[in-house]
N, C-alpha and C positions, 0 to 999 in steps of 0.2 A: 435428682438427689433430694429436690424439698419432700419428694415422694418418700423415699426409701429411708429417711431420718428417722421421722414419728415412731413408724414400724420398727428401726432397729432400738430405738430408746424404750419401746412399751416390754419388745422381749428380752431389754437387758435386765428388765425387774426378773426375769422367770430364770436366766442363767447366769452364770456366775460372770464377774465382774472380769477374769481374763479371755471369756469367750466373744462377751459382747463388744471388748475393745477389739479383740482379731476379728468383728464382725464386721466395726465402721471403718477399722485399716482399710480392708477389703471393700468396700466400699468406694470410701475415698480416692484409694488406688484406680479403681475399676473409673469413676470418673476423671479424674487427671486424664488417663490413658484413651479416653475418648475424648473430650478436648484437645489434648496436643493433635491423635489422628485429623479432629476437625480443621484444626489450626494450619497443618499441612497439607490437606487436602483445599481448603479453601485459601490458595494464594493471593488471590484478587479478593477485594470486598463484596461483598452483593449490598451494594446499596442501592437508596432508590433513586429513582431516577434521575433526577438534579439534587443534589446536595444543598443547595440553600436559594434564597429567593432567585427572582419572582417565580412565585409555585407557580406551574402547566399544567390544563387538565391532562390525567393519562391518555393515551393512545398506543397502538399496534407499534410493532417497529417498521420504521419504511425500509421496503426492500427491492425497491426499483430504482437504481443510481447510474449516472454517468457520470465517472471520472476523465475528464482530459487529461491525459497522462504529459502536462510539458517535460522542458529537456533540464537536468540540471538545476532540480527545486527539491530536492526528497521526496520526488511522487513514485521513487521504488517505494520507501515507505509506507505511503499510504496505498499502493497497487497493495503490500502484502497485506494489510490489515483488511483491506476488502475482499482478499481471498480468500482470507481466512474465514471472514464474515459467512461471505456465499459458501462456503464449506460446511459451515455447523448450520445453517440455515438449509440445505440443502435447494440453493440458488443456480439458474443456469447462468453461466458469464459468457459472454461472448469474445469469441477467439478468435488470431487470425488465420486463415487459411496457410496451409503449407507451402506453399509459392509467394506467402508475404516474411514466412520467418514468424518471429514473437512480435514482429510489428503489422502495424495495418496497414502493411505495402507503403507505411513513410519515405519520402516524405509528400507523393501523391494523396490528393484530396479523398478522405475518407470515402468509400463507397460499401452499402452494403454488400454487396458483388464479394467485399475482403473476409467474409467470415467464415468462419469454419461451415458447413451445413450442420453438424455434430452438434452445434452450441448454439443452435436458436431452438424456439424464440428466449431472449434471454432476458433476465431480470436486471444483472448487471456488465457492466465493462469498464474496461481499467489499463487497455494497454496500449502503448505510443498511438497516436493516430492525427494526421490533421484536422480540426475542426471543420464538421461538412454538414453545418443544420439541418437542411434538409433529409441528408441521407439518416443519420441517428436519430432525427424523430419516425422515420419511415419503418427503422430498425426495432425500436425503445419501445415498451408501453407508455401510454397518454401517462402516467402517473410519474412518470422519471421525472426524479431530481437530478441538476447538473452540478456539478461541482467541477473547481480545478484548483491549479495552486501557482502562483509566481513566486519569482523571488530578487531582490536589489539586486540590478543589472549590472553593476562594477562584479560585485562576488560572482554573481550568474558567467560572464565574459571571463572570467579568469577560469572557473570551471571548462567551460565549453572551449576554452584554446588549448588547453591539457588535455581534455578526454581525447577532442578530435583530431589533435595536432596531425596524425595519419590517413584522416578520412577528409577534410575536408582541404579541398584544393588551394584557398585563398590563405591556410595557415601554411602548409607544406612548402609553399611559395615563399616563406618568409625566412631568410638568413637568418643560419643558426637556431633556427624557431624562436626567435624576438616576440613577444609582445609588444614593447614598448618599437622594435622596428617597425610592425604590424601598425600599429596605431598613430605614428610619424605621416605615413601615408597609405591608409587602406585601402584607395581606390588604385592604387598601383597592382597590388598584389586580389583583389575581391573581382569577379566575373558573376555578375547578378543567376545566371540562367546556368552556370556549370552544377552538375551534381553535387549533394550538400553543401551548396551555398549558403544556406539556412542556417547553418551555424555559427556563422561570420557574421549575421548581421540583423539585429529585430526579431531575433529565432522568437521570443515571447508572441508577439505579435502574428510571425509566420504558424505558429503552433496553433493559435485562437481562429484562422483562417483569412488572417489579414497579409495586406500587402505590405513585407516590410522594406522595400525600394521606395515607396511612394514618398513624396516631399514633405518634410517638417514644419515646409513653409506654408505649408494650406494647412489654414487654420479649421477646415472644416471637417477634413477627415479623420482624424482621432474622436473629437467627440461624437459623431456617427456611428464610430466603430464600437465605442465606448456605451454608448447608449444599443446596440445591437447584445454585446456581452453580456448588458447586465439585463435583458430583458428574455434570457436563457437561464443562465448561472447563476442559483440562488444563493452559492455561498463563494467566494474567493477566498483562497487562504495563501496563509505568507509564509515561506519558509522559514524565517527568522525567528518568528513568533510559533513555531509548530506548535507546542503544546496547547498553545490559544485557541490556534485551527483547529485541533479535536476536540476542543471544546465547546465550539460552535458547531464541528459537524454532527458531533451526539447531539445538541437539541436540537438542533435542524432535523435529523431522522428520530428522534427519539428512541435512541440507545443504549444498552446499557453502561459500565466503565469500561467491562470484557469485551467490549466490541473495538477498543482505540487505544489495545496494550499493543505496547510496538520497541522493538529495537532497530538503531539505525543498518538502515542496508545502504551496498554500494556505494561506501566510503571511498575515498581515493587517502594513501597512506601521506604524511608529512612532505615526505620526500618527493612527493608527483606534484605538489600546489608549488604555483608561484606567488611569491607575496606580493602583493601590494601597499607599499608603503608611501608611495607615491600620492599628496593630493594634485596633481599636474596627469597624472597615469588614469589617477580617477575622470577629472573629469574628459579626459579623451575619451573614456569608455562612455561615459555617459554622453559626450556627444556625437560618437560614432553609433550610439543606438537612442538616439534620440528619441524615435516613438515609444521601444522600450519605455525609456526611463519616466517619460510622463504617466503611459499605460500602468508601470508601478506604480507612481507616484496617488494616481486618482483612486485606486483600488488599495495603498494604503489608509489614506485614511478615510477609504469606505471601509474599511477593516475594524478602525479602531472606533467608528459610530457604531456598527454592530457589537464590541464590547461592552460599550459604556451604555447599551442600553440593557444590557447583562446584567450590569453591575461590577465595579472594579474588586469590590470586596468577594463577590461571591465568584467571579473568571480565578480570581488568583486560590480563594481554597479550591475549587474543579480541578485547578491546574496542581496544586499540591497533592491532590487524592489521586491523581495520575500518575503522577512523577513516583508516590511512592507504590501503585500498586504495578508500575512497570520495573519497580528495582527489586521489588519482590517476584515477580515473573522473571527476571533475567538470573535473580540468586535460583528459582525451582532450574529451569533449562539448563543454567550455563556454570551453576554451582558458584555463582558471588558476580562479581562486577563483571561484563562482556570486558572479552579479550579478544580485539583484534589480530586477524591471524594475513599473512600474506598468501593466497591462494595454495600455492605449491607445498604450505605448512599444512594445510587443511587433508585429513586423512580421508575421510568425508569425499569424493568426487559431487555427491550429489551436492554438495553445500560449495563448492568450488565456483565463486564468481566468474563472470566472463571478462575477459582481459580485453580493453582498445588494443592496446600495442605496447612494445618493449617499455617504453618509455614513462607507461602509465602502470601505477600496481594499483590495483582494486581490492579492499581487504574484506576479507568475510568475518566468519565465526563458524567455531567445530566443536562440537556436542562432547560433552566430558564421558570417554571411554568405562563404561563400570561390568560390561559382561552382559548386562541387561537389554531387554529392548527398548530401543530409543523411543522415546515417548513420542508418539505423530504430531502433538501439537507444538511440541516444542523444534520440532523436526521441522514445522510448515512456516513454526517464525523468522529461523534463519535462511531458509530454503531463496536461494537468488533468483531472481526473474527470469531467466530461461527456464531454468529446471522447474519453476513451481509452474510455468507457462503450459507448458509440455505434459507435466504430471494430472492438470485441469483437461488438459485438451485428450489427454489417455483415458482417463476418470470418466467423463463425459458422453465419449464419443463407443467405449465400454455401455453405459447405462443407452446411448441413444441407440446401440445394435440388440440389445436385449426389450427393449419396450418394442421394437419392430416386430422382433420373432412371437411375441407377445399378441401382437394386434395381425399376426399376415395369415392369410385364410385358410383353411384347410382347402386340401383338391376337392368335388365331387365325388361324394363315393360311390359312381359308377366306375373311377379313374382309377380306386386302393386297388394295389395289386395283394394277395398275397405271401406273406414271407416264404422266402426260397429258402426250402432245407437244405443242407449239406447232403452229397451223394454218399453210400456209405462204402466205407474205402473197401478194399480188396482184401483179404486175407490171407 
């Protein structure tokens, strides 16, 4: 517009005083009406790269990640934001083979042997798996970064006795499905070696590739294990703190904000948690997962050193320019505040989360009905873990049958036959 003023101001000397005002309306008009367009089309901010100190030379974004997917931390969360990632990056991720399901053959020790052949070599991965060092750097490019996420082992243990109450033997065993029965005497009701044991006891621990049976009394084994993790996983992130964790993980890869908008997935509804009000219930939990609880305990406040050398002032504006360009991304998607919906409300099949059992409801989110086509990105934020799983592993394995046909040789052409005509019919 600083353009288009001069020019309408020089030619209102030449016409008349009612044309040149219908000239700068028109104008005016014409610019509002690109602004507002801008305004809605641009949801998120493009800002640069860190929003305030300490300035980082620029660099590339990284695009070689391993996510450890633990159990019962918001790492559906962060799995969708990296899919999305490898999505608009056009990234390969690595899947699991159809004989492991959407896991990597959990809770067996990660093997390359578990992935798709469709989805190598792959740049990222993101989906349940035991931590198997060997086999994922065998898997990975030399330039992967690691990352995972924990989360305080009291809320972790309440989660994991609700989700699994069906699947895991040492819960199912428990009168009434008690908790507090459960943790009275665990070793009554726990069998270290029965399928999904894992759940019942140091899952954190068991998830990282550690042995969560091993004695609390040897003082040597956790800081070994500890000192193993951190000399893999450059970032650890805490589910309590989420917004913090993305804001450590965008400078860790050098990201933009668009890369760590997120809405919560695989929620469990009010009605499926049990409370804990108990400080007697607490610390059973915590010392029925005693490695757990320290293994948090060390990587929390290795958490909060990695902030403070951030800066407290400048983590919490990051974390405010987050927080507002994901409630502005949830108003484009979901038309104002996300509304959890109970599965069977969701119209949507493909946005229909996967249900544990009766006893547990899993809440999603469904796309605001307008006649329109549903927007894909808005479609891949909500999109639950199997279905976006499956839709990667379609998408992929799609691109890896057409590059084949692409690169497979032609016969010899002593071998072309001629095209066979049709005989010509009878009359």
């Amino acid at each position: 517009m600083a353009c288009v003023l001069p020019a309408l101001l020089y030619s209102s000397k030449m016409l008349s005083r009612k044309k040149a005002f219908l000239l700068l309306l028109l104008a005016f008009s014409t610019g509002t009406l690109l602004l507002r367009q801008s305004a809605h089309l641009g949801w998120f901010p493009k800002s640069p790269l860190f929003s305030c100190a300490p300035p980082l030379p620029a660099r590339p974004k990284h695009t070689a990640v391993a996510f450890l997917k633990t159990h019962k931390t918001a790492s559906t969360t962060v799995q969708n934001l990296l899919f999305r990632f490898a999505e608009r990056h056009n990234l390969t991720v690595a899947l699991p083979h159809h004989a492991c399901d959407h896991q990597f053959c959990y809770p067996r020790n990660f093997s390359a042997r578990f992935v798709h052949p469709y989805t190598l070599p792959p740049r990222l991965i993101a989906s349940h798996l035991r931590f198997n060092r060997d086999e994922l750097q065998r898997l990975m490019p030399n330039d992967t970064v690691y990352v995972t996420i924990l989360r305080e082992p009291v809320a972790m243990f309440e989660s994991l006795f609700s989700y699994y109450n069906q699947y895991c033997p040492a819960f199912k065993r428990v009168p009434n499905g008690s908790m507090e029965a459960f943790l009275d005497n665990p070793h009554r009701y726990y069998r270290p070696h029965e399928k999904f044991a894992m759940y019942a006891h140091n899952t954190l621990l068991f998830d990282l590739g550690g042995d969560p049976d091993h004695s609390p009394d040897d003082a040597k084994y956790l800081p070994g294990f500890i000192r193993q993790v951190e000399g893999i996983f450059s970032l650890v992130m805490l589910a309590e703190y989420f917004d913090e964790s993305l804001v450590l993980l965008r400078r860790l890869l050098a990201w933009d904000l668009e890369d760590i908008l997120y809405v919560k997935l695989n929620m469990r509804s009010p009605e499926s948690k049990l409370n804990i009000t108990s400080a007697h219930v607490a610390a059973q939990i915590r010392a029925w997962n005693a490695l757990d609880a320290r293994l948090y305990g060390h990587f929390n406040a290795t958490f909060w050193r990695k902030l403070s050398e951030v800066g407290p002032e400048c983590v919490q504006k990051e974390v405010q320019d987050l927080r507002r360009a994901c409630a502005r991304l949830a108003r484009h998607c979901l038309g104002g505040r996300p509304q959890l919906r109970p599965a069977m409300q969701i119209k949507n099949k493909e946005l229909r989360p996967w249900q544990p059992s009766a006893k547990v409801d899993i809440v999603g989110y469904d796309l605001p009905g307008s006649g329109a086509p549903l927007d894909e990105q808005c479609l891949k934020l909500v999109m639950p873990e199997v279905q976006y799983s499956r839709y990667l592993l379609r998408k992929q394995s799609l691109r890896n049958r057409r590059r084949a046909a692409l690169h497979r040789p032609l016969p010899p052409r002593g071998l072309l036959r001629p095209p066979r005509h049709p005989a010509p019919k009878a009359v």
